[in-house]
C-alpha positions, 0 to 999 in steps of 0.5 A: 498514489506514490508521491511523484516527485519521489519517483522523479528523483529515483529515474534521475539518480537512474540515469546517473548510473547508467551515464557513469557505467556507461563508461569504460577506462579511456571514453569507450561507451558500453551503453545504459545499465538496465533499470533491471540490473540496477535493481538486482544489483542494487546492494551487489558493494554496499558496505553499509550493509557489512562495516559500522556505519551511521545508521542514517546512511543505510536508511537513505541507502534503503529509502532509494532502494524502495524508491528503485523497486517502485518502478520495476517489474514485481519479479525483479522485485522479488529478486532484488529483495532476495539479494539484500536479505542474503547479503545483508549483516544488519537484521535489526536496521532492514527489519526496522525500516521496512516496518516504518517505510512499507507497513506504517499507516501513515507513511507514504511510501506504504506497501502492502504487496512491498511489505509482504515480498519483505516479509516472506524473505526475512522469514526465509533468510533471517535467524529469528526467535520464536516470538519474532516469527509468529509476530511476522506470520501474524502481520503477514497474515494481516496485510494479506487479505484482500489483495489485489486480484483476489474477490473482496470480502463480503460483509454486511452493513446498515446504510444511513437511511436504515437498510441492511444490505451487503458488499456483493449485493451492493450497485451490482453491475458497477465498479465500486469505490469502498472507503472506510473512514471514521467520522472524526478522523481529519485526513478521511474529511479532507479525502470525502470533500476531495472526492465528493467534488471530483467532477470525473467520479460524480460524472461516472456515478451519475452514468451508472458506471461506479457507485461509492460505498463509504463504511464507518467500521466501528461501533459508535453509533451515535457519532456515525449517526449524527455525521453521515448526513454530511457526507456527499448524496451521491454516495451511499453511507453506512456502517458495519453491520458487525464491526468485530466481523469486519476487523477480521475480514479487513485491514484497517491500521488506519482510516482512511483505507480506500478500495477500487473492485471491479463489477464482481468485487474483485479488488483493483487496487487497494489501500490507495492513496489520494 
């Protein structure tokens, strides 16, 4: 979940600009500028992308770029992203904060499907050295699996109470709730106890209408096994069966990582924030 007050300040700063261009020499109003256009149009006199600048001014220049694309529809985003690669003289500062701002862990405007729209355009309109391709390919690659729409990859895992059993076998019928966490990880224990005392989803576990999956994917059996107990009953606790298999199948920069998939396994939403 994107932060909110993030947003309020993009749809204020929006309407700034559609008040002030809404104006022509002499009061006569030419109406609001779509959200659209803005978009598009976002880096149309940027200076900042082609005369020597303080880099923190590109950067707040970009940040409310990240903060625009957010609220406009995937297409516009495709072409307002188009636009900054080919206008754009500074390779080094977008490359640089598009990997803080959109590929990060930990940052909280962290996009994978923003991240991967970047990618593609710097891989069409940036002049690259081999070693900096491939590693693009390489992440770009990464963040691709599992994407939204796409069915989730199946994987094997052993529960608390000792079965084994897989991700498409798993309350058959029900939406799921994945969530890969890491026993000493302090955000994925502030994120259980949130969610393990949320009225709504024990309600709709206890209706038979979503389960939850919690999957410690590493190896340290011993830590997993003498945690698990103290994770919510309602849930069901495990580990990877495979922990190298599921690194694979999985992006896992850092836990907690949370998936929302359908009764087929088709992913709703991943990489979702509480």
């Amino acid at each position: 979940m994107r932060p909110r007050y993030y947003r309020i300040g993009i749809l204020l700063w929006l309407l700034a600009v559609a008040c002030s261009n809404g104006q022509k020499s002499g009061g006569e109003s030419t109406g609001p500028l779509p959200v659209d256009s803005v978009a598009v149009h976002f880096w149309d006199d940027a200076e900042l992308l082609r005369a020597p600048v303080d880099s923190a001014a590109v950067e707040q220049q970009f940040a409310d770029f990240l903060g625009l694309l957010y609220v406009v529809e995937p297409d516009t985003q495709a072409k307002a992203v188009a636009a900054l690669m080919r206008g754009s003289s500074r390779q080094e500062l977008i490359s640089q904060y598009t990997e803080h701002y959109l590929y990060d862990p930990n940052s909280p405007l962290r996009s994978e499907e923003l991240y991967i729209l970047f990618v593609r355009q710097m891989l069409k309109h940036y002049r690259l050295n081999d070693a900096e391709r491939v590693l693009l390919q390489a992440k770009l690659e990464e963040v691709s699996k599992n994407r939204p729409g796409t069915r989730a990859a199946d994987f094997t895992y052993v529960s608390r109470d000792g079965n084994a059993a897989t991700l498409h076998s798993t309350a058959q019928g029900r939406e799921l709730l994945l969530i890969f966490y890491a026993p000493d990880c302090t955000h994925c224990a502030e994120t259980i106890e949130m969610l393990g005392n949320n009225a709504e989803l024990n309600r709709r576990i206890d209706a038979g209408q979503i389960a939850v999956l919690a999957v410690y994917p590493d190896s340290d059996t011993a830590l997993w096994e003498s945690t698990a107990p103290e994770l919510p009953r309602r849930w069901i606790v495990a580990r990877a069966a495979e922990p190298e298999m599921l690194s694979e199948l999985y992006s896992i920069p850092a836990t907690p990582v949370i998936y929302l998939l359908d009764a087929n396994r088709r992913v709703i939403g991943k990489d979702i924030r509480m």
